[in-house]
N, CA, C and O atoms as a Tripos MOL2 file, in Angstrom:
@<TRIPOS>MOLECULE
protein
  296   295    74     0     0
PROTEIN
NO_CHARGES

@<TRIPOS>ATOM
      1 N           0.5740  -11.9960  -10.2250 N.3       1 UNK1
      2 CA          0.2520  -13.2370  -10.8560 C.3       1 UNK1
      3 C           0.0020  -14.2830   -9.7830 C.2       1 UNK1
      4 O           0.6780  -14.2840   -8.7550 O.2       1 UNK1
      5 N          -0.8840  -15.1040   -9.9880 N.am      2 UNK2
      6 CA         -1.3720  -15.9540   -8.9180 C.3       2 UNK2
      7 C          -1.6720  -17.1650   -9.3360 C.2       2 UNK2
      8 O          -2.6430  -17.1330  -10.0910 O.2       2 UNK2
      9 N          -1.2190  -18.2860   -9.1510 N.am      3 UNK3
     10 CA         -0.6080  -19.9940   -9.5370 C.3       3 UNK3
     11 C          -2.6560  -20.5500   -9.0800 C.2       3 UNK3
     12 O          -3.1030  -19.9210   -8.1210 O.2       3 UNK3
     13 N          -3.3240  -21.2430   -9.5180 N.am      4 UNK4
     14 CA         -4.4520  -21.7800   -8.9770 C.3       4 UNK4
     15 C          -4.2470  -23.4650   -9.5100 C.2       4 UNK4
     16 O          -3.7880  -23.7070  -10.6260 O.2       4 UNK4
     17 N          -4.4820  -24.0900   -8.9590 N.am      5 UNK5
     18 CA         -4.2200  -25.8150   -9.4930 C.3       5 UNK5
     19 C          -5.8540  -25.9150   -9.6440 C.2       5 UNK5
     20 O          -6.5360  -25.5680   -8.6800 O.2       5 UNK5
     21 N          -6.4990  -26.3920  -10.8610 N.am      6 UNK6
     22 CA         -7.5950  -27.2880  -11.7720 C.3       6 UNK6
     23 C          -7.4470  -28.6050  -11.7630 C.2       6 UNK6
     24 O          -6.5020  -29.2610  -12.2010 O.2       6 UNK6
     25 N          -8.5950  -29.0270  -11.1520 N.am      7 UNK7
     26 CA         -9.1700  -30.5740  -11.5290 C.3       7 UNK7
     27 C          -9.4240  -30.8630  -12.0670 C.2       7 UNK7
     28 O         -10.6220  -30.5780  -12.0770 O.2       7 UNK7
     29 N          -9.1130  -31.6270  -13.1220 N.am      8 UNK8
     30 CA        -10.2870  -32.3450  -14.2950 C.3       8 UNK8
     31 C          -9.9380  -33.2960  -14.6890 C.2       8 UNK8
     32 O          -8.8190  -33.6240  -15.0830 O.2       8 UNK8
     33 N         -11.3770  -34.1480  -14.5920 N.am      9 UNK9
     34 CA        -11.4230  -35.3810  -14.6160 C.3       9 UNK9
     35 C         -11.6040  -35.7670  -15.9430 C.2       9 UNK9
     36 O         -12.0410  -35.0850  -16.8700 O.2       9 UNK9
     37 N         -11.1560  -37.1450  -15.9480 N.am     10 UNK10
     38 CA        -11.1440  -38.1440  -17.6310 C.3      10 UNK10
     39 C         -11.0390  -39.4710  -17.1140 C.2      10 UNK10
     40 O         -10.4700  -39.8690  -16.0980 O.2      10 UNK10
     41 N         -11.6790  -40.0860  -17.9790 N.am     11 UNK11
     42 CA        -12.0760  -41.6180  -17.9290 C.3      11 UNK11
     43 C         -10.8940  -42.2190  -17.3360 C.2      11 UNK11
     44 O         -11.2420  -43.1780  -16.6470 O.2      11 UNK11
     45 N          -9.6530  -42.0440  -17.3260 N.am     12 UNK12
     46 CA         -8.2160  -42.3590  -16.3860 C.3      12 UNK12
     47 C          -8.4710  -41.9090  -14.7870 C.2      12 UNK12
     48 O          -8.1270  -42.6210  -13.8440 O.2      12 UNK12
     49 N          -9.0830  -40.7020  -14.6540 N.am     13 UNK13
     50 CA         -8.9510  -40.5100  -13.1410 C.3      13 UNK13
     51 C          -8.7100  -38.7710  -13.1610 C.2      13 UNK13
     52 O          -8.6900  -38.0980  -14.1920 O.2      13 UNK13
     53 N          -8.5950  -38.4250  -12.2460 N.am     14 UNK14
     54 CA         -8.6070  -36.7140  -12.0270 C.3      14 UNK14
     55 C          -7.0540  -36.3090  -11.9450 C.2      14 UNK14
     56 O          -6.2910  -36.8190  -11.1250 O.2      14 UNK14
     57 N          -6.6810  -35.3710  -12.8540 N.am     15 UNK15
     58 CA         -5.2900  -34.8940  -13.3650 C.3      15 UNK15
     59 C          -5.4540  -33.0030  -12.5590 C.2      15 UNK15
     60 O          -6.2360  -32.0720  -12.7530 O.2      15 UNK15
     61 N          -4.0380  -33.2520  -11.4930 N.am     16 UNK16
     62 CA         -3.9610  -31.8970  -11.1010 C.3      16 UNK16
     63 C          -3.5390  -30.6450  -12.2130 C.2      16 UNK16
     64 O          -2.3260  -30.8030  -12.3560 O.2      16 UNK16
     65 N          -3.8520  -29.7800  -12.8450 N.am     17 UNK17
     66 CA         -3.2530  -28.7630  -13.3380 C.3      17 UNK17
     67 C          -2.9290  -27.3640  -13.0470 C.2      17 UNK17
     68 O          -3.9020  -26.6220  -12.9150 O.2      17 UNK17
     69 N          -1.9010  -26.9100  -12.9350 N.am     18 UNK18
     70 CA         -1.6300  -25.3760  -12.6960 C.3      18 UNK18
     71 C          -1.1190  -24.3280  -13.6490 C.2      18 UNK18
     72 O          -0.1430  -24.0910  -14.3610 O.2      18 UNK18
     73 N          -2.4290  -23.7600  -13.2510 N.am     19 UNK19
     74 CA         -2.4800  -22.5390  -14.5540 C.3      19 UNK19
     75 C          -1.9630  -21.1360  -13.8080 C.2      19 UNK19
     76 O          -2.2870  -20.8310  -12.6610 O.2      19 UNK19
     77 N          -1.2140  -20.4450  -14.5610 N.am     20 UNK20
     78 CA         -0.7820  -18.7770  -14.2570 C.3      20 UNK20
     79 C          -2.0790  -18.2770  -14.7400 C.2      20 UNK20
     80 O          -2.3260  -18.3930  -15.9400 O.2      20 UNK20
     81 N          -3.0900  -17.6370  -13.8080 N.am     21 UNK21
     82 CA         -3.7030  -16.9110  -13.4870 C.3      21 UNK21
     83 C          -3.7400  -14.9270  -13.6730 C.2      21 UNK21
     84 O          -4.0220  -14.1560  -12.7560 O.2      21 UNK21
     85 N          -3.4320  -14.5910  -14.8700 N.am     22 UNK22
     86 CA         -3.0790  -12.8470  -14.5170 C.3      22 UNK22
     87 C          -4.2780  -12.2620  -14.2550 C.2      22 UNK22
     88 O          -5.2510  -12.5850  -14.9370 O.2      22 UNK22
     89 N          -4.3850  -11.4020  -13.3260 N.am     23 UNK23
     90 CA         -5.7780  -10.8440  -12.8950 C.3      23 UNK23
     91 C          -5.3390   -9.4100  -12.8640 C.2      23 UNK23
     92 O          -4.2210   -9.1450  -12.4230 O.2      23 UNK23
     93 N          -6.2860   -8.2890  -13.3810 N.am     24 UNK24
     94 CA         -5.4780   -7.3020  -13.8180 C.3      24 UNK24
     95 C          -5.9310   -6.9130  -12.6520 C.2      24 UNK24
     96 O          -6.9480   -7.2370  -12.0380 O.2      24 UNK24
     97 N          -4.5410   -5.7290  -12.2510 N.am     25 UNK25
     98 CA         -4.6080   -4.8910  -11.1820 C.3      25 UNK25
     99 C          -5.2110   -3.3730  -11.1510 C.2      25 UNK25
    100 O          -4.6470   -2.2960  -11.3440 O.2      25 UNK25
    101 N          -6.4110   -3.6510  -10.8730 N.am     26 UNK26
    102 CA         -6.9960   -2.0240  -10.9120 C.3      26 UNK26
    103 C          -6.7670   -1.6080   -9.6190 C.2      26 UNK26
    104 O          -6.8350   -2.2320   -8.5600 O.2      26 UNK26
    105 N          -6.3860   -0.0600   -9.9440 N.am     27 UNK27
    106 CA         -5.3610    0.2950   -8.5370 C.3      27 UNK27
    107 C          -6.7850    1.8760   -8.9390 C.2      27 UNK27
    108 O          -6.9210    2.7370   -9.8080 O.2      27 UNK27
    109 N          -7.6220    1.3780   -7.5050 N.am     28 UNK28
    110 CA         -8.4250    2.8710   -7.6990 C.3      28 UNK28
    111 C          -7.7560    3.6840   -6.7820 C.2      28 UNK28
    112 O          -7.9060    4.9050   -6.8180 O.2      28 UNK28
    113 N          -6.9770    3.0930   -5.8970 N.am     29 UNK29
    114 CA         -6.9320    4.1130   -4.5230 C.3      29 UNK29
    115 C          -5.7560    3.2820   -3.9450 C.2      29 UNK29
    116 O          -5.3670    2.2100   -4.4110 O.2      29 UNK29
    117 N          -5.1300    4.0670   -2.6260 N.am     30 UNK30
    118 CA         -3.6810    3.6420   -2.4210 C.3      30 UNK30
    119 C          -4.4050    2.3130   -1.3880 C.2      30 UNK30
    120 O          -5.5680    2.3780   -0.9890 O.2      30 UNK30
    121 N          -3.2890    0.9220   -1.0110 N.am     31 UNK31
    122 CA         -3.2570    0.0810   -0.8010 C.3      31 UNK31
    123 C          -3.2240    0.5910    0.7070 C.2      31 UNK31
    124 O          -2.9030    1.5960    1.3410 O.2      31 UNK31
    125 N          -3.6460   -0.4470    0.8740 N.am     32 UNK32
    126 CA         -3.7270   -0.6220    3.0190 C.3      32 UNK32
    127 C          -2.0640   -0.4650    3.3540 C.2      32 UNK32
    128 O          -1.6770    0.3400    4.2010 O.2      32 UNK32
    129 N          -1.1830   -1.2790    2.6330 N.am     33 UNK33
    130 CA         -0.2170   -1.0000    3.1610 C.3      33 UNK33
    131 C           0.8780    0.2040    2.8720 C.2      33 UNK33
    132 O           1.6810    0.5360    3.7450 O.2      33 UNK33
    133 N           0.8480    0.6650    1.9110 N.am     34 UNK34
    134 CA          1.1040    2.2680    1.3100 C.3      34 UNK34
    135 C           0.3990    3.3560    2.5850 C.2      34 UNK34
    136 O           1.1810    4.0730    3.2100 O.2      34 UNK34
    137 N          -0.8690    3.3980    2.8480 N.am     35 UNK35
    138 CA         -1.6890    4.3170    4.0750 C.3      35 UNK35
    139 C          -0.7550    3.9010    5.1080 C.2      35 UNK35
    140 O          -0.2100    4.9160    5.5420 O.2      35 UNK35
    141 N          -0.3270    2.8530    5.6940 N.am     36 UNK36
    142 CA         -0.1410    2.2080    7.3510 C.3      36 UNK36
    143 C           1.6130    2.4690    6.7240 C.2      36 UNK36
    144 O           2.3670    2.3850    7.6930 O.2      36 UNK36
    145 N           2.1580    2.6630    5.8140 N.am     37 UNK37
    146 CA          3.4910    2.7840    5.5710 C.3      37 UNK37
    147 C           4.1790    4.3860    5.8270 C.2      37 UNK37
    148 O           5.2820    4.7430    6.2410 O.2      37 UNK37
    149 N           2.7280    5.2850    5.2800 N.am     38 UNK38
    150 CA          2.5490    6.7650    5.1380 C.3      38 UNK38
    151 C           2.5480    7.2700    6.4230 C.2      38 UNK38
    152 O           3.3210    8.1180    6.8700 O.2      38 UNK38
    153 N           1.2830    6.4870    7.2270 N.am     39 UNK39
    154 CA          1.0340    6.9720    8.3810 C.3      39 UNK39
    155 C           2.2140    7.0720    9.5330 C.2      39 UNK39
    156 O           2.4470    8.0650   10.2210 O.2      39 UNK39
    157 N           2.8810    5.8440    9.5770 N.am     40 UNK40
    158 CA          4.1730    5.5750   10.0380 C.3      40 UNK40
    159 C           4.9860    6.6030    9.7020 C.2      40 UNK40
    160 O           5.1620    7.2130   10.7570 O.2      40 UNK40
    161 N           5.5920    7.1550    8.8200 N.am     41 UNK41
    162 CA          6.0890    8.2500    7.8030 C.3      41 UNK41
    163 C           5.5890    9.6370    8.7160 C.2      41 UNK41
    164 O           6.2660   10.5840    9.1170 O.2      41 UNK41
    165 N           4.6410    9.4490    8.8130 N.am     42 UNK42
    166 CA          4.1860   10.5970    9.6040 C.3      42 UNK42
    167 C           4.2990   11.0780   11.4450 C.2      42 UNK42
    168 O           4.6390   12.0060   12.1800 O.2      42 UNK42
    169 N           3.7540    9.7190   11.4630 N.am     43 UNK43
    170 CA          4.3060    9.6470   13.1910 C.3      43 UNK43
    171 C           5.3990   10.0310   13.4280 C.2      43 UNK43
    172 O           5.5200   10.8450   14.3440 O.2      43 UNK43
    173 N           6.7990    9.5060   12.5600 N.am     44 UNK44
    174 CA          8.1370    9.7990   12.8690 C.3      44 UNK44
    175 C           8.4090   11.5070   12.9080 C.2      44 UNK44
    176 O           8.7960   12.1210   13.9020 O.2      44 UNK44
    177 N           8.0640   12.1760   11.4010 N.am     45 UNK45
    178 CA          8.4190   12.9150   10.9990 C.3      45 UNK45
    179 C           7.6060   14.5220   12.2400 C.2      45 UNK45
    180 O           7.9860   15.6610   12.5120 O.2      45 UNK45
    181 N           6.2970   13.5910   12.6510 N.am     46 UNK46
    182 CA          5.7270   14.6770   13.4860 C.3      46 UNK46
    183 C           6.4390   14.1800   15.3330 C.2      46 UNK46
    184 O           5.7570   14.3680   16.3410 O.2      46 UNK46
    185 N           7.7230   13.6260   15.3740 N.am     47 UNK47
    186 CA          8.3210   13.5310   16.7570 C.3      47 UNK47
    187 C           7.5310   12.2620   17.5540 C.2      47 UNK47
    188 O           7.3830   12.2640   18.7760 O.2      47 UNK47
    189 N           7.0660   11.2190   16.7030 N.am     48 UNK48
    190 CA          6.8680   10.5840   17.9600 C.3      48 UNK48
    191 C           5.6460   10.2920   18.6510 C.2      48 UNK48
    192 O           5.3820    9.2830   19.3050 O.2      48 UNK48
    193 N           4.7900   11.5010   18.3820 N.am     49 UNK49
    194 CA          3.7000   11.9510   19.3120 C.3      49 UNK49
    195 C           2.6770   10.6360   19.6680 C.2      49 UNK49
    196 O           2.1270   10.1050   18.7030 O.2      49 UNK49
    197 N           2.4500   10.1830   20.8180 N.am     50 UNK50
    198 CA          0.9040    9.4520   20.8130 C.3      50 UNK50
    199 C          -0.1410    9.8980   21.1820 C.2      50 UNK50
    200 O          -0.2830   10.8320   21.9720 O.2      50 UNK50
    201 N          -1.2250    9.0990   20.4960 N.am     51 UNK51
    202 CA         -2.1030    9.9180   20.7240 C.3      51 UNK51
    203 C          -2.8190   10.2250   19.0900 C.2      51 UNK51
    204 O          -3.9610   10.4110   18.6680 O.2      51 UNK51
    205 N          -1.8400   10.1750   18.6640 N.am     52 UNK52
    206 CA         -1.9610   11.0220   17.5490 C.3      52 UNK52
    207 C          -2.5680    9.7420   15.6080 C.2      52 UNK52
    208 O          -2.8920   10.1410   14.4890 O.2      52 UNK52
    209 N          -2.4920    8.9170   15.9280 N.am     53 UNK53
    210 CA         -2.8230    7.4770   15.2320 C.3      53 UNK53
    211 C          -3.4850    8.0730   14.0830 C.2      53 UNK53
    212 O          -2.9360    8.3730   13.0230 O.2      53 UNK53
    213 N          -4.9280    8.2450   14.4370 N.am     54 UNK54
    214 CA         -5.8280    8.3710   13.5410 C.3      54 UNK54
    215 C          -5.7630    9.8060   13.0070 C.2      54 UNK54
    216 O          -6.3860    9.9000   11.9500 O.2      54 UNK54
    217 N          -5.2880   10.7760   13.3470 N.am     55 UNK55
    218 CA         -4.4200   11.8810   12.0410 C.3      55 UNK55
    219 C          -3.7670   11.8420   11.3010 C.2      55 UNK55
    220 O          -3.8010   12.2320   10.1340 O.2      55 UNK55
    221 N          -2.8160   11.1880   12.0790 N.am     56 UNK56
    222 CA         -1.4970   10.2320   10.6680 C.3      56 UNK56
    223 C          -2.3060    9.6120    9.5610 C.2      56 UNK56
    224 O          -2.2970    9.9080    8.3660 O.2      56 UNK56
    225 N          -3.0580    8.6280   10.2360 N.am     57 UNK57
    226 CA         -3.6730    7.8000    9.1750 C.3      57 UNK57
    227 C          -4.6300    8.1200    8.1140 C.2      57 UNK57
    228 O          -4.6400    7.5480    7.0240 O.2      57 UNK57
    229 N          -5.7370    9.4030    8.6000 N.am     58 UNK58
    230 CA         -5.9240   10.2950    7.5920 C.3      58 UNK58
    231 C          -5.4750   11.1570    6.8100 C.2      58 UNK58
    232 O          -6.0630   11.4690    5.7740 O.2      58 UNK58
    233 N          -4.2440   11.7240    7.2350 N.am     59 UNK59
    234 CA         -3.6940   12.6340    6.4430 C.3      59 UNK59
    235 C          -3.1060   11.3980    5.3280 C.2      59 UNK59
    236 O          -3.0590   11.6350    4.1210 O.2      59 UNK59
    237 N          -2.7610   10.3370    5.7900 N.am     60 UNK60
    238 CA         -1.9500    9.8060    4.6890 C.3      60 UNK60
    239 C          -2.4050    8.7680    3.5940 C.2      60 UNK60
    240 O          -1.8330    8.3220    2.6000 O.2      60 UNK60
    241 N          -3.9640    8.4930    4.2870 N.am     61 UNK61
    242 CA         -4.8970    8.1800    3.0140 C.3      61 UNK61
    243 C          -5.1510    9.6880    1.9670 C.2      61 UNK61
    244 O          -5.0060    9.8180    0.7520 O.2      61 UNK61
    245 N          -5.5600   10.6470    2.9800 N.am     62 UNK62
    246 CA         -5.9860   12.3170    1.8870 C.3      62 UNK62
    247 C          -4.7700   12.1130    0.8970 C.2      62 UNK62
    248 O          -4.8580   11.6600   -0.2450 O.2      62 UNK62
    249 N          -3.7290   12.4910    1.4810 N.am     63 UNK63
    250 CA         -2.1420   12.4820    0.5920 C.3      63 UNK63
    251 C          -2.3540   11.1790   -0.8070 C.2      63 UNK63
    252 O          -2.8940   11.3940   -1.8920 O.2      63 UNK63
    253 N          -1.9730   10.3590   -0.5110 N.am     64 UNK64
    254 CA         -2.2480    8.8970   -1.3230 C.3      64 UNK64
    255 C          -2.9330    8.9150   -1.9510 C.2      64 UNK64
    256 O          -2.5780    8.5370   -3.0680 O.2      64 UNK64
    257 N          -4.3850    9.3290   -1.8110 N.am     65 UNK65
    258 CA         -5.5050    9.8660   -2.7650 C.3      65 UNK65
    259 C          -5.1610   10.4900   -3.4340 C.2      65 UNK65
    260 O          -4.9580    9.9990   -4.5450 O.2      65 UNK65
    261 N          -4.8590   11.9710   -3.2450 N.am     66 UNK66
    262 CA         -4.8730   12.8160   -4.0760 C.3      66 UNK66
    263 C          -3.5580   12.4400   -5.0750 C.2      66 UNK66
    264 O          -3.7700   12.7120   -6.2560 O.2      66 UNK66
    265 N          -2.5560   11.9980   -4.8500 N.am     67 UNK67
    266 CA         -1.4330   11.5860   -5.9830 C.3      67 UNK67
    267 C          -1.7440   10.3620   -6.6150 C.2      67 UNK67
    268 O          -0.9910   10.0150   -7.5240 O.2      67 UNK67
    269 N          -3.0730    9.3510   -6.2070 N.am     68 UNK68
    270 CA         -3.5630    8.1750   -7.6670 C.3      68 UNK68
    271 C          -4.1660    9.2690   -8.2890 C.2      68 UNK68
    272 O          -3.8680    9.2690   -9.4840 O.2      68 UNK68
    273 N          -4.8530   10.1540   -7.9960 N.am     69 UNK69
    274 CA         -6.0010   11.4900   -8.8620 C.3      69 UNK69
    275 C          -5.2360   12.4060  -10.0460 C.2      69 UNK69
    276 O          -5.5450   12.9220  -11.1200 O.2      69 UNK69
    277 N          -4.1810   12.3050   -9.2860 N.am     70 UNK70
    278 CA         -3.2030   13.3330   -9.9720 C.3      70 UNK70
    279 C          -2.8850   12.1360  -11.7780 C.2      70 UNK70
    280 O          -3.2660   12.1500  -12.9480 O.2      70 UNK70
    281 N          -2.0000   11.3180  -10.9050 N.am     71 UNK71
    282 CA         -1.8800   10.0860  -12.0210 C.3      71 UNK71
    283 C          -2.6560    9.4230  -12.5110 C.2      71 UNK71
    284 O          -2.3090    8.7410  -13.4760 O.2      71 UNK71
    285 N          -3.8520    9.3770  -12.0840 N.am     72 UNK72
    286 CA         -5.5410    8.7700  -13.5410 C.3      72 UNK72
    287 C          -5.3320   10.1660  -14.2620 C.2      72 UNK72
    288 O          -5.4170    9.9300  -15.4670 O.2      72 UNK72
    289 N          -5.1170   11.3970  -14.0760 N.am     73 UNK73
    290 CA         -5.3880   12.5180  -15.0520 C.3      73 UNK73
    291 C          -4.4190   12.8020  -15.6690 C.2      73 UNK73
    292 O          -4.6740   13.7700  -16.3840 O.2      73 UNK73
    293 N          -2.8440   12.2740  -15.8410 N.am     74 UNK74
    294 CA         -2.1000   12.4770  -16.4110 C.3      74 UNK74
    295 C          -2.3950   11.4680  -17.5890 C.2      74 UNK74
    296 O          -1.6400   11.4150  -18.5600 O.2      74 UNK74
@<TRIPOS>BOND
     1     1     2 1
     2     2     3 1
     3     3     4 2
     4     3     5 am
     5     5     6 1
     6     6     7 1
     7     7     8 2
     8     7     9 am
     9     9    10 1
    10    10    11 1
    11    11    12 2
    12    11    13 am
    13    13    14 1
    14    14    15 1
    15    15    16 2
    16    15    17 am
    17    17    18 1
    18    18    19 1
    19    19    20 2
    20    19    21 am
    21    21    22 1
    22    22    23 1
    23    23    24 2
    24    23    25 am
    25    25    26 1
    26    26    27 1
    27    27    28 2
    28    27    29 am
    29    29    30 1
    30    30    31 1
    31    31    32 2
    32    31    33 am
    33    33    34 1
    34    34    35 1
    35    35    36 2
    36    35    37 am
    37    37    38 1
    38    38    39 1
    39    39    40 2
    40    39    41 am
    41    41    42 1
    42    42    43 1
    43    43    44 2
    44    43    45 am
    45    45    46 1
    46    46    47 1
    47    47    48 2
    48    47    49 am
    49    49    50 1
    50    50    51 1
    51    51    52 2
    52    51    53 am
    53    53    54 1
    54    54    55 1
    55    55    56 2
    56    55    57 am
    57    57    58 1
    58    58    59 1
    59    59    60 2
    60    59    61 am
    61    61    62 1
    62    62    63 1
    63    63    64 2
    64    63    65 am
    65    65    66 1
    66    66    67 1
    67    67    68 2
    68    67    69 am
    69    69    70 1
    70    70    71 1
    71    71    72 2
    72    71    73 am
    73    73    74 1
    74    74    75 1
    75    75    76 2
    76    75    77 am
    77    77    78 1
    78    78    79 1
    79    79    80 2
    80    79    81 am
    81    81    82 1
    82    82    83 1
    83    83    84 2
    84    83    85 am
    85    85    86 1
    86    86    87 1
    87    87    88 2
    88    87    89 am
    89    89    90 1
    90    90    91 1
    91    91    92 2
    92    91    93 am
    93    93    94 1
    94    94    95 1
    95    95    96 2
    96    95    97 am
    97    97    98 1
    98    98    99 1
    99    99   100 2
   100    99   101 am
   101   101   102 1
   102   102   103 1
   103   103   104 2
   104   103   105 am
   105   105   106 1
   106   106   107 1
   107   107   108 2
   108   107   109 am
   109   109   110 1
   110   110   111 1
   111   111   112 2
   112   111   113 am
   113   113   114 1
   114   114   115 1
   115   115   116 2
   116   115   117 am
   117   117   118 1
   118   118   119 1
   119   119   120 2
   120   119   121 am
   121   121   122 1
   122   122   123 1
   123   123   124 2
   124   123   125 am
   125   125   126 1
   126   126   127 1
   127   127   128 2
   128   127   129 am
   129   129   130 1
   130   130   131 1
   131   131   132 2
   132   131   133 am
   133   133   134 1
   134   134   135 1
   135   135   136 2
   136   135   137 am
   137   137   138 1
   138   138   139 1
   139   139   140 2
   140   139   141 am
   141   141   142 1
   142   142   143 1
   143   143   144 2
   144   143   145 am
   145   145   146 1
   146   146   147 1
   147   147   148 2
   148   147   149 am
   149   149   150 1
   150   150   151 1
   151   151   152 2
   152   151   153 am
   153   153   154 1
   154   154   155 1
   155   155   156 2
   156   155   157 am
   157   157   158 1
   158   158   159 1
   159   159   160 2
   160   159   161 am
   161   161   162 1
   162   162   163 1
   163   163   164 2
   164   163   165 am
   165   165   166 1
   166   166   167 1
   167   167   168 2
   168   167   169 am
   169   169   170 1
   170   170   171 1
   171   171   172 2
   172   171   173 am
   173   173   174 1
   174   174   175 1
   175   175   176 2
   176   175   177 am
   177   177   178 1
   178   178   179 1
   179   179   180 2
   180   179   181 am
   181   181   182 1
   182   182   183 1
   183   183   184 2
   184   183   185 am
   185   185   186 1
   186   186   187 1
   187   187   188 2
   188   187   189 am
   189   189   190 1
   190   190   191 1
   191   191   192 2
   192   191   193 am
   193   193   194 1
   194   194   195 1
   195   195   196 2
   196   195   197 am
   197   197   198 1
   198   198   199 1
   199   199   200 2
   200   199   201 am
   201   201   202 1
   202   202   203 1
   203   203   204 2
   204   203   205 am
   205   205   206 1
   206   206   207 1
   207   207   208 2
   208   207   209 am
   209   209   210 1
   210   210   211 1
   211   211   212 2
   212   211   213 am
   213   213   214 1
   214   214   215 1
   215   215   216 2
   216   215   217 am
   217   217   218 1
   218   218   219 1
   219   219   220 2
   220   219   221 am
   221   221   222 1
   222   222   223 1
   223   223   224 2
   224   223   225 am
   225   225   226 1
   226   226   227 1
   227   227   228 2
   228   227   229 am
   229   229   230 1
   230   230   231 1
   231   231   232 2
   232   231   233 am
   233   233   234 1
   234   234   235 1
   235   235   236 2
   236   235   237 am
   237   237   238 1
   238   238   239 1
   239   239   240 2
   240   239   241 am
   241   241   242 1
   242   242   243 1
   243   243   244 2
   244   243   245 am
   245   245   246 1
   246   246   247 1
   247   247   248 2
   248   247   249 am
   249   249   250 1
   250   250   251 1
   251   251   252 2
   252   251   253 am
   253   253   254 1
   254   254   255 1
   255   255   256 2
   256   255   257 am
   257   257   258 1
   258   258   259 1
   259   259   260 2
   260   259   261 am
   261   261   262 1
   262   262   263 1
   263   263   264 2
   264   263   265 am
   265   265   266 1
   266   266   267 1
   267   267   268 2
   268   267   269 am
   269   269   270 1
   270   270   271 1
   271   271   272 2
   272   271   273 am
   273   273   274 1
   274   274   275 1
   275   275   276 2
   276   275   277 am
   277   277   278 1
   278   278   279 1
   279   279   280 2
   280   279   281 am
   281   281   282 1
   282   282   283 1
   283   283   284 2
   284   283   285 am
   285   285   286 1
   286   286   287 1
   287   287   288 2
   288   287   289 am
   289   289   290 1
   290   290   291 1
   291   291   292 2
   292   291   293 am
   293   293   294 1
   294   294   295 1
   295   295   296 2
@<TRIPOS>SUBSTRUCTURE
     1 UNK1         2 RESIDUE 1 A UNK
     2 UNK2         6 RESIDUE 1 A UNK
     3 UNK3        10 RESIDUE 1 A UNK
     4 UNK4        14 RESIDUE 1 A UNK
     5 UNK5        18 RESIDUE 1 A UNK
     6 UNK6        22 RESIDUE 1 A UNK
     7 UNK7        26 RESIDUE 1 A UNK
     8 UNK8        30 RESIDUE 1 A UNK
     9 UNK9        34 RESIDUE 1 A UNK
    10 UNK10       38 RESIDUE 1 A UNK
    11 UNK11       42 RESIDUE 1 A UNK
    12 UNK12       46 RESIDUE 1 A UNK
    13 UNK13       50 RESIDUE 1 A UNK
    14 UNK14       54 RESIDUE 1 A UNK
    15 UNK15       58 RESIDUE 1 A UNK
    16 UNK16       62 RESIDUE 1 A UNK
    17 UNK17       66 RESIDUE 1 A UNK
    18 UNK18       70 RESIDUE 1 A UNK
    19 UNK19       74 RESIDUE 1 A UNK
    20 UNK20       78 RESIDUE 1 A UNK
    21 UNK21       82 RESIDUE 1 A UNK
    22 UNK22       86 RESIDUE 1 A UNK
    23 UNK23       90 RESIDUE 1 A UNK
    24 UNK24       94 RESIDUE 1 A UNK
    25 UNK25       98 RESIDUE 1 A UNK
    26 UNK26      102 RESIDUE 1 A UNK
    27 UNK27      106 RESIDUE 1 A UNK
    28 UNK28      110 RESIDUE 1 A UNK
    29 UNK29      114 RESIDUE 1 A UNK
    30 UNK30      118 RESIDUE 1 A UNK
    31 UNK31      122 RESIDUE 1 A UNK
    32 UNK32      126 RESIDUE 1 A UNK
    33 UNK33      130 RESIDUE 1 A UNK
    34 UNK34      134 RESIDUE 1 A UNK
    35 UNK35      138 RESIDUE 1 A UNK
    36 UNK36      142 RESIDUE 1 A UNK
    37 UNK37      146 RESIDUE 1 A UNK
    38 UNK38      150 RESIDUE 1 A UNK
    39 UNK39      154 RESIDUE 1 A UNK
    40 UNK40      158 RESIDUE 1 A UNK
    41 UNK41      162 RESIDUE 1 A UNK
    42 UNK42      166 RESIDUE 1 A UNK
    43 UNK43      170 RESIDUE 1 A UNK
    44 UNK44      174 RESIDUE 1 A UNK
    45 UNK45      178 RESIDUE 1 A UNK
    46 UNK46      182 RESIDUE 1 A UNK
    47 UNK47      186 RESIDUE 1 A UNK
    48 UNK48      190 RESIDUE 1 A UNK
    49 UNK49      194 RESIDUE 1 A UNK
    50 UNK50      198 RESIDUE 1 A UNK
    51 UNK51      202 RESIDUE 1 A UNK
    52 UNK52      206 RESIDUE 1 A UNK
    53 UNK53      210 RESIDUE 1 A UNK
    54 UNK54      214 RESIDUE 1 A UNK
    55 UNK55      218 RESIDUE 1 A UNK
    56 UNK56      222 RESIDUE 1 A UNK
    57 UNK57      226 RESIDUE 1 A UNK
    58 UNK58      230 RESIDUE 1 A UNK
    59 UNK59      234 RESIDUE 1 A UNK
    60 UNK60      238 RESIDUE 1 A UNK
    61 UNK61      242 RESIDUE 1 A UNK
    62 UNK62      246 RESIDUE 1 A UNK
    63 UNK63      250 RESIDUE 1 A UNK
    64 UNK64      254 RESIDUE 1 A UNK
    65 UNK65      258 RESIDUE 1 A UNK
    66 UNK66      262 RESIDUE 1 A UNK
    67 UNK67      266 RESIDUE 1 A UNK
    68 UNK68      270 RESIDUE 1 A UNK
    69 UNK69      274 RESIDUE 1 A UNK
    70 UNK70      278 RESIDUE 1 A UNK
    71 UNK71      282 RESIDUE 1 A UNK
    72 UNK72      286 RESIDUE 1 A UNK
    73 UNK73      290 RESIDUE 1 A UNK
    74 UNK74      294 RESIDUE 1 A UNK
């Protein structure tokens, strides 16, 4: 939910208003920070290794993917 303040004006002068905003959350695919949370997850679990960044980080978008896929088909 996200607060936005509206202007609008009337013959008195311009009145601030703040409206609750719900903007629906379409979740097609896992979030930037879910991947960089995963990937981390991975670094540990594979010892540490450097070097190794951008494997983590794909395997753990592939992973993330495939379990929103799983849950749109349930």
């Amino acid at each position: 939910m996200r607060a936005k303040s509206v202007a609008a004006s009337s013959e008195s002068g311009a009145q601030v208003v703040d409206l609750e905003i719900l903007e629906p959350q379409l979740t097609t695919g896992p979030s930037f920070e879910e991947i960089q949370r995963r990937a981390y997850e991975l670094y540990v679990e594979r010892g540490c290794v450097q070097g190794c960044d951008q494997d983590n980080w794909l395997e753990a978008e592939r992973e993330l993917k495939q379990g929103y896929q799983r849950s749109s088909l349930a």
